[in-house]
FIDO-737542 format. One record per residue (C-alpha): residue in one letter; x, y, z. Coordinates in steps of 0.25 Angstrom, whole numbers, padded with zeros to 4 digits, always signed. Layout:
<pts>
AXYZ
...
</pts>
This chain:
<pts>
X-0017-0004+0200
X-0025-0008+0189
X-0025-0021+0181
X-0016-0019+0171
X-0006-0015+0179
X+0002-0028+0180
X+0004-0026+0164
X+0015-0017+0160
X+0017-0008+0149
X+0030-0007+0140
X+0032+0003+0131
X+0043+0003+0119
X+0046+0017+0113
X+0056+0026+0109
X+0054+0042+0110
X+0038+0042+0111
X+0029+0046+0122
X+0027+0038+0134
X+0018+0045+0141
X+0005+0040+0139
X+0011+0026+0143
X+0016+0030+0156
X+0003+0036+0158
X-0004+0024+0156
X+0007+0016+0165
X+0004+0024+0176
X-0011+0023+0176
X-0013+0009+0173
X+0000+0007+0183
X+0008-0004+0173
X+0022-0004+0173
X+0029+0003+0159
X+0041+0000+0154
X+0045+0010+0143
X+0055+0004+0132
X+0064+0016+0131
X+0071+0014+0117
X+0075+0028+0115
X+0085+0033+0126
X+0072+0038+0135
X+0074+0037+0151
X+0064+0038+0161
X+0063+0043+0175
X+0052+0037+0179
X+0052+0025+0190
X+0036+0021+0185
X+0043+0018+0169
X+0051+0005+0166
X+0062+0006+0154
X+0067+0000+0145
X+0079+0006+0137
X+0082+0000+0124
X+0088+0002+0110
X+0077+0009+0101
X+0075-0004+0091
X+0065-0014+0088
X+0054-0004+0093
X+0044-0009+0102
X+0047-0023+0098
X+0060-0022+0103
X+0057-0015+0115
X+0045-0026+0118
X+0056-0037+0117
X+0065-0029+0126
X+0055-0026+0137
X+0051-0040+0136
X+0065-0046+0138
X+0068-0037+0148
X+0055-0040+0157
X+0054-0056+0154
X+0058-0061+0167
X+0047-0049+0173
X+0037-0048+0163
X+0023-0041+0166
X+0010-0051+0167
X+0008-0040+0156
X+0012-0030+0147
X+0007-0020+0135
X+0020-0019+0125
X+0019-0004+0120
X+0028+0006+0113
X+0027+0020+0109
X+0019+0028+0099
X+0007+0031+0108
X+0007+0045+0102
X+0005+0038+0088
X-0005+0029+0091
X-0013+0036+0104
X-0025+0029+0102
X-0021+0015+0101
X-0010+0018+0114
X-0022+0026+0120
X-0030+0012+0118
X-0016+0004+0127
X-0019+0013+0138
X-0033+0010+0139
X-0029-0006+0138
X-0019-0005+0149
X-0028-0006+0162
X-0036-0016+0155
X-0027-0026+0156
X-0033-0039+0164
X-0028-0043+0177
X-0014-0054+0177
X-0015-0064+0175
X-0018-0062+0161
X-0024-0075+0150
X-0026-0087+0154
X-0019-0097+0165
X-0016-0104+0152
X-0013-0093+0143
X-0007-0079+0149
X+0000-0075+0135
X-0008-0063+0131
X-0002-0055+0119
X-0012-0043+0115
X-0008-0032+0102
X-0013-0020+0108
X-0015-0012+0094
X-0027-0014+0083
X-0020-0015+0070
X-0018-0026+0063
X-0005-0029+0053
X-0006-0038+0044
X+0007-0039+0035
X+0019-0048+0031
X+0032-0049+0040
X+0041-0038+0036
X+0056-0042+0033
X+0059-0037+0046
X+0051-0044+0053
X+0056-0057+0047
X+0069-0051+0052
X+0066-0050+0066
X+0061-0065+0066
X+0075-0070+0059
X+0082-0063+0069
X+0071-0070+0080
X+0074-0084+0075
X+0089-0083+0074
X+0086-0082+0088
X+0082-0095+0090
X+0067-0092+0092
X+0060-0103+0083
X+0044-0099+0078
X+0040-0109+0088
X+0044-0097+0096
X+0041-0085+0089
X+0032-0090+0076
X+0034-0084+0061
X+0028-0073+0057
X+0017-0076+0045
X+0024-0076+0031
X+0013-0066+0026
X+0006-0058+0034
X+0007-0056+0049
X-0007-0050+0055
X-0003-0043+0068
X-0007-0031+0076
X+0003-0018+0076
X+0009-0013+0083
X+0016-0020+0091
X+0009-0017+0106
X+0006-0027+0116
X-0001-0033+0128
X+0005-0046+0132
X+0007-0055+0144
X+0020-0060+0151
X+0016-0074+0144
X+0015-0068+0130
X+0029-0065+0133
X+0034-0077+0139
X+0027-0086+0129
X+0040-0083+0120
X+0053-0084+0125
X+0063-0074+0130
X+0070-0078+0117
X+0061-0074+0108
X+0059-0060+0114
X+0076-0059+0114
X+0075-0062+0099
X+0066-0052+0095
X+0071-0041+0102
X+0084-0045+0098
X+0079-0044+0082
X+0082-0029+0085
X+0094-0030+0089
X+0098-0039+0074
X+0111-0033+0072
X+0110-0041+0059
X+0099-0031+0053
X+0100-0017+0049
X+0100-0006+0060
X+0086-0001+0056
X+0080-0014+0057
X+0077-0011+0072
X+0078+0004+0072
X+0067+0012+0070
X+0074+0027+0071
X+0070+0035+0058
X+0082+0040+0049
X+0086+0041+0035
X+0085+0026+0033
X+0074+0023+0042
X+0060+0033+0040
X+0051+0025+0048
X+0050+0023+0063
X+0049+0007+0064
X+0062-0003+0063
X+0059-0018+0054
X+0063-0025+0068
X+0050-0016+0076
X+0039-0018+0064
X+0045-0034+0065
X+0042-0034+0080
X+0028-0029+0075
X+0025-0042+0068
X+0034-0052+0077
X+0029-0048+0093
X+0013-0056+0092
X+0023-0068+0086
X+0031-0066+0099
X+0020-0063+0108
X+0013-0076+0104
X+0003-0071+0096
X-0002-0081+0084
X-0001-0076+0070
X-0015-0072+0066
X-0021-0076+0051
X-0031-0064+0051
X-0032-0049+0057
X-0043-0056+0063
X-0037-0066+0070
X-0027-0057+0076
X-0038-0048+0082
X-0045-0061+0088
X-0031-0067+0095
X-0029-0052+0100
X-0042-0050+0106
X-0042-0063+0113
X-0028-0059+0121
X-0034-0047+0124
X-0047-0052+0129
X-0038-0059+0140
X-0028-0047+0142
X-0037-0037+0145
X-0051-0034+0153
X-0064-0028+0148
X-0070-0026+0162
X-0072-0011+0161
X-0076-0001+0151
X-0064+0003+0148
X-0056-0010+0145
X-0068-0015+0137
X-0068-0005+0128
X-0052-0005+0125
X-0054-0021+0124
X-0062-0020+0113
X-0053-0014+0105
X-0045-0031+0107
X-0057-0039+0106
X-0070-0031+0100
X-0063-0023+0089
X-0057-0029+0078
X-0057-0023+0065
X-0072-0022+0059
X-0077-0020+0074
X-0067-0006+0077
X-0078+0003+0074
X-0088-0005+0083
X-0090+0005+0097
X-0083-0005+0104
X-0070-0002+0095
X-0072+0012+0089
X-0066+0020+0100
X-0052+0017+0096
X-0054+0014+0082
X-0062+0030+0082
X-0055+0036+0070
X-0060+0023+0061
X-0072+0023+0065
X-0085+0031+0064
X-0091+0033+0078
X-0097+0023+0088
X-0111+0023+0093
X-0107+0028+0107
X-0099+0038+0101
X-0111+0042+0093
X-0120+0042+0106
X-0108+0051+0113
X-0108+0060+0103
X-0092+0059+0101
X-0082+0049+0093
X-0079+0047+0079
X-0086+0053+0068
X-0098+0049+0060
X-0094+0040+0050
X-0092+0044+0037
X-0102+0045+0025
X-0099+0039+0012
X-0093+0054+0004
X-0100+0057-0009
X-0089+0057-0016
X-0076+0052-0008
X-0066+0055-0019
X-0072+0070-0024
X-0061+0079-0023
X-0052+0068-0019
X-0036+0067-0023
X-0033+0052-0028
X-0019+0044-0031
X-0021+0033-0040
X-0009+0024-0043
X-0010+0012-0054
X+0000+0004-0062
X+0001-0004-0074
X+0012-0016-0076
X+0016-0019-0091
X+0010-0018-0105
X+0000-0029-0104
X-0012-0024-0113
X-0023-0030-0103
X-0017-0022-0091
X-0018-0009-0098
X-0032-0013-0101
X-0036-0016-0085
X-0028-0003-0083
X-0036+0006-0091
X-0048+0002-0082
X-0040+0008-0069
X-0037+0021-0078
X-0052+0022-0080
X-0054+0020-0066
X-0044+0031-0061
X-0052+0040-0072
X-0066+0037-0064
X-0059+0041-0051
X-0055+0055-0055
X-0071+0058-0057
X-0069+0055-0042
X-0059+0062-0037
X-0054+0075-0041
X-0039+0071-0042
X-0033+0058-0046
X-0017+0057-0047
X-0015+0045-0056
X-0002+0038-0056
X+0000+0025-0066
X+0013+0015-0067
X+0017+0010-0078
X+0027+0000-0085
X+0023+0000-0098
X+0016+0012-0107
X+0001+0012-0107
X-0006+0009-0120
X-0013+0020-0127
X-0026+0016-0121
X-0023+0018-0108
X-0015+0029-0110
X-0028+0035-0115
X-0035+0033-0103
X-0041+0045-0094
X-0037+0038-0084
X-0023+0038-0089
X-0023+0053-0090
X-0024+0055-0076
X-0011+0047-0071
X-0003+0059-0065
X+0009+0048-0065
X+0012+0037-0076
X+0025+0030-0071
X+0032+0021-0081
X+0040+0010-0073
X+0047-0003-0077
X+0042-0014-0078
X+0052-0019-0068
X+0046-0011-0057
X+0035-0023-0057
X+0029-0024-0043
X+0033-0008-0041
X+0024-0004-0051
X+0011-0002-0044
X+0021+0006-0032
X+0024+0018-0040
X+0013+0026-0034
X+0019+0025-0018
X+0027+0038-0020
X+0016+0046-0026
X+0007+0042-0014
X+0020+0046-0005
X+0021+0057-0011
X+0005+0061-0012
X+0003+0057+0004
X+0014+0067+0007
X+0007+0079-0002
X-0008+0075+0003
X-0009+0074-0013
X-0020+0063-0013
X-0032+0059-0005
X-0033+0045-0009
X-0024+0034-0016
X-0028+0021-0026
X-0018+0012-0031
X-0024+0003-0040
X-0018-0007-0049
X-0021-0006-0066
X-0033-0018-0068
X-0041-0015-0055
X-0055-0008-0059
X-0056+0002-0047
X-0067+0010-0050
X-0068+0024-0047
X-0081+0022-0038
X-0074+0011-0030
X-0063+0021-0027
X-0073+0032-0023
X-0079+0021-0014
X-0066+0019-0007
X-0063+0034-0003
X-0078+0034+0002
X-0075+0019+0011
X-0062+0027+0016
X-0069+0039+0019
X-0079+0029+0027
X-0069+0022+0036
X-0067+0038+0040
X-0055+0048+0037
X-0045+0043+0049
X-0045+0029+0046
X-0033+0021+0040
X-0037+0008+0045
X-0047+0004+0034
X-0044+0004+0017
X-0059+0001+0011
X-0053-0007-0003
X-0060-0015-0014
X-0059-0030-0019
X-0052-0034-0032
X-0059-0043-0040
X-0056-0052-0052
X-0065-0060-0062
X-0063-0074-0066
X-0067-0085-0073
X-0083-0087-0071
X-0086-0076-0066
X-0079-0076-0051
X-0075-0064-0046
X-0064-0065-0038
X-0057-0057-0025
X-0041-0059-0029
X-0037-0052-0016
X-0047-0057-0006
X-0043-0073-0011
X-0036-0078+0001
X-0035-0094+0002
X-0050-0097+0001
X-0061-0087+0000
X-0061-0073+0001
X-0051-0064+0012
X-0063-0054+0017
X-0071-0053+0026
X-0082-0042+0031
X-0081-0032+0042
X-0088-0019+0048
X-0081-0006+0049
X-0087+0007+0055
X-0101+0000+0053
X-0098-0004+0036
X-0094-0017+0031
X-0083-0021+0024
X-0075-0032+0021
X-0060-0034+0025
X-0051-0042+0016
X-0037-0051+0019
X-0031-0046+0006
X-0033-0029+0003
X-0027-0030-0007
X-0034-0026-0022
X-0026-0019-0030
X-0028-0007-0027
X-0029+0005-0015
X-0036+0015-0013
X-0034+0023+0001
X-0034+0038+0006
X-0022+0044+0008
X-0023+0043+0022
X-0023+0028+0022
X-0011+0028+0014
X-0004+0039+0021
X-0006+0032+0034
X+0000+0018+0028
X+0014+0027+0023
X+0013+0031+0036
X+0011+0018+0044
X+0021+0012+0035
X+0033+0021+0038
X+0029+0020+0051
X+0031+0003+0053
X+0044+0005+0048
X+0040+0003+0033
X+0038+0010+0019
X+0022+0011+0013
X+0023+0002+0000
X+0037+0001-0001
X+0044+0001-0016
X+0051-0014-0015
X+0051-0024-0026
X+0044-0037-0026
X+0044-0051-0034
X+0036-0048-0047
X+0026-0058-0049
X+0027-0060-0065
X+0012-0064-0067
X+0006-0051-0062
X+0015-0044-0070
X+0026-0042-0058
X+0014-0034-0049
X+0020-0046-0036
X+0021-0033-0028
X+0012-0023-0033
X+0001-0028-0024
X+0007-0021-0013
X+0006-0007-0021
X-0008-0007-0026
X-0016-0012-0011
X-0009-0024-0003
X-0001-0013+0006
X-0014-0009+0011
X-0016-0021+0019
X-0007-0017+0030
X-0012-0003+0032
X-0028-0005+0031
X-0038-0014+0033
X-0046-0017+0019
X-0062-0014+0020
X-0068-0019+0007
X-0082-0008+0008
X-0096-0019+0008
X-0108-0010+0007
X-0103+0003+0009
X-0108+0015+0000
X-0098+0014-0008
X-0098-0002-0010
X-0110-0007-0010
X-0108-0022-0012
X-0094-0032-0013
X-0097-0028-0027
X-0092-0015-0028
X-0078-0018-0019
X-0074-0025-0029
X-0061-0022-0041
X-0059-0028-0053
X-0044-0033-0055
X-0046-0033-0070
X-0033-0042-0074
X-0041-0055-0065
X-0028-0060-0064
X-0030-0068-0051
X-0042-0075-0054
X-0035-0081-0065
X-0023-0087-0061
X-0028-0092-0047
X-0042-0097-0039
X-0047-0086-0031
X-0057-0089-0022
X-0062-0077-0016
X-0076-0073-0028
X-0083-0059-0026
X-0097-0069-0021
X-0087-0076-0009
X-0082-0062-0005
X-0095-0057-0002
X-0100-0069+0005
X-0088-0066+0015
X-0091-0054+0018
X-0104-0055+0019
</pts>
């Protein structure tokens, strides 16, 4: 019997494939329970079941199993559920973990409670309604936070999604209670019957319920995880319990290790980590020596945007002359593009008629689309180009989309160096977004980094991918996006798929003194910051100093109403 053998495996799934599982079961010789939560029977004296209701998905099968097994709980056990034909090479990667499991008992005499995430993607997002939900229902309970602690007000950094390695202590270290209350929360009769059901009909197009993404964001709470105040921070907790949970004592365990405690993200391109990270990343030095692997990496194109087929989306709120002055700037700019690209698909909102000025403008002559809109739309203004990008994603009409608000200087050669950076990173990853820095002017002089403020200095900080430096940033947001349509086709895709709507038309609080833009933000780049990872380009072809990753927000709005201590001089000090 080999070592991990005294670990079970629980897998929670509907109508997908078990197969590859029960392989892995039989030759690593760990007991498997399947959570059956669509009607299946099996025949098969070596398979455990568990038959439940299909809602709540893996969360609520987790809680089931749990409640079931709690006076006969494994020293150990990997929580899994289906989808293994979706994701092949992270599932892959769990096979290859399984045997490395190190010998009972696990931790410390002190400290046995071992809770590991087994996937490599880091969230980082708010608590959804839903998930506020699930915790209402959980404290009506009776389970207090000095039981299961608050989630963050803000943002919650965890790892999706939602697979685990954890001990018969991580379990115990909450009681049974808690466990009843949560897989109770899909049970609420108080909530609406899609809350927990994650069947596809007419009212429901995706394939996740509220209650299952809330489990998502709840279980490392419930597993007594803390709450981590960086991506960084969560990566370091994680490796730590997964130094003690599993062994490195062969070639084989070493190498899928690394991927817990040698890999975080600037080092997945390093030989150690590039093997399951192979798609993002150019090809290692043993694969070079083997002849084999990934291919070279990419050289910096010509001319990234010759020939190519370009969206741009802008939008101007109210009549105010000095806006229409900074506007015409981003007209000019669009103009320049076209040089670049052989098509460019222009669509402008409006609330208010443009002066004859603008109207004059080549670049004005080139919007496809001038939408007039109230002023009442206020925070909907900068949305009115989500249909034309549904619609372009569906007809493969573009290659590339920029969304870019009406007083940010984007110049042409900045948007031909970001097609080039994309093209760098390769054409399969979705991972990365290379994006630039707004900057504004004030008083004396300073030039100040509005998005990269964050308390006191400057949110950013350097980092290597595939061998070039960049710098990664708390705060993506810069007033603008630029992304091929892969990238964006993947976050529609992503988001239908978590059970939610890619930048959803929903109305916010106007905010008077930006002209009721409270909500536009979302629109024109801070949706970004769930799907990708920021790299701001230092050195590249492209960019060759902090200099030239830098956009002018011409209305300096922020450095005038408020300190902002993050200058241009400390950002390059930072990332030095």
């Amino acid at each position: 019997m080999v070592r991990g053998a005294a670990c079970e495996l629980v897998l929670v799934h509907c109508d997908e494939d078990t197969l590859a599982i029960e392989r892995a079961a039989k030759r690593t010789q760990q007991r498997l329970t399947l959570v059956q939560k669509c009607g299946q029977r099996r025949d098969d004296p070596a398979v455990d079941e568990l038959h439940l209701d299909n809602v709540g998905e893996e969360g609520f099968g987790y809680a089931s199993w749990i409640l079931q097994r709690w006076d006969s709980l494994p020293e150990c056990v990997f929580l899994l559920h289906g989808g293994w034909e979706r994701r092949g090479h992270f599932f892959g990667m769990i096979t290859k973990l399984l045997p490395c499991v190190r010998p009972p008992p696990l931790g410390t005499a002190s400290n046995r409670s071992l809770s590991v995430a087994l996937p490599h993607l880091i969230v980082s997002k708010a608590p959804t309604r839903g998930t506020h939900a699930v915790m209402r229902f959980v404290r009506r309970a009776g389970v207090g936070p000095d039981v299961l602690p608050g989630l963050p007000s803000k943002q919650h950094i965890f790892f999706a999604t939602n697979a685990w390695f954890v001990t018969r202590e991580a379990l115990r270290a909450r009681p049974r209670r808690m466990w009843t209350a949560l897989r109770n929360a899909a049970l609420d009769p108080n909530q609406r019957f899609r809350f927990a059901h994650a069947s596809r009909d007419a009212h429901n197009k995706t394939r996740h319920s509220t209650v299952g993404f809330a489990y998502e964001n709840i279980f490392p709470l419930a597993l007594g995880l803390r709450t981590a105040p960086s991506a960084a921070a969560l990566w370091r907790d994680r490796a730590a319990q997964a130094a003690i949970a599993f062994r490195n004592d062969n070639p084989a365990c070493q190498r899928v290790r690394a991927l817990y405690d040698a890999c975080p993200l600037d080092r997945r391109c390093t030989e150690a980590c590039a093997w399951h990270w192979r798609k993002q990343c150019p090809a290692t030095t043993a694969d070079k020596r083997r002849g084999r692997g990934a291919a070279p990496a990419p050289r910096m194109p010509a001319r990234c945007l010759a020939g190519a087929r370009v969206y741009v989306a802008t939008a101007v709120y109210g009549a105010d002359g000095a806006q229409w002055r900074r506007f015409r700037r981003v007209l000019r700019n669009v103009h320049a593009l076209r040089s670049l690209a052989a098509n460019v698909t222009l669509a402008i909102a409006v609330t208010d008629d443009a002066p004859p000025a603008v109207a004059a403008e080549p670049g004005w002559r080139l919007a496809t689309t001038v939408r007039r809109k109230s002023r009442a739309e206020r925070n909907l203004l900068m949305a009115h180009y989500r249909e034309d990008v549904l619609d372009s994603l569906a007809a493969a009409q573009h290659d590339y989309y920029l969304v870019v608000e009406a007083d940010i200087d984007l110049r042409a050669w900045q948007v031909e160096g970001l097609c080039a950076e994309h093209a760098l990173l390769g054409a399969s990853n979705t991972t990365y977004a290379p994006g630039l820095l707004r900057v504004e002017h004030g008083s004396g002089g300073v030039r100040s980094l509005v998005d990269l403020h964050i308390g006191t200095g400057c949110g950013a900080e350097r980092v290597v991918v595939q061998g070039r430096p960049y710098a990664t940033v708390r705060n993506p947001f810069a007033a603008h996006w630029f992304l091929p349509a892969r990238h964006v086709r993947w976050a529609v895709t992503e988001s239908a798929r978590a059970g939610g709507t890619w930048l959803p038309r929903r109305l916010e609080a106007a905010q008077p003194r930006d002209g009721g833009c409270a909500g536009c933000a979302r629109y024109s780049g801070l949706w970004l910051g769930y799907w990708f990872t920021k790299l701001v380009p230092l050195h590249s072809a492209a960019f060759r100093s902090v200099e030239s990753v830098l956009v002018r927000h011409t209305s300096d709005k922020y450095v005038r109403r408020k300190r902002v201590t993050c200058s241009v001089s400390e950002l390059k000090a930072s990332i030095a």
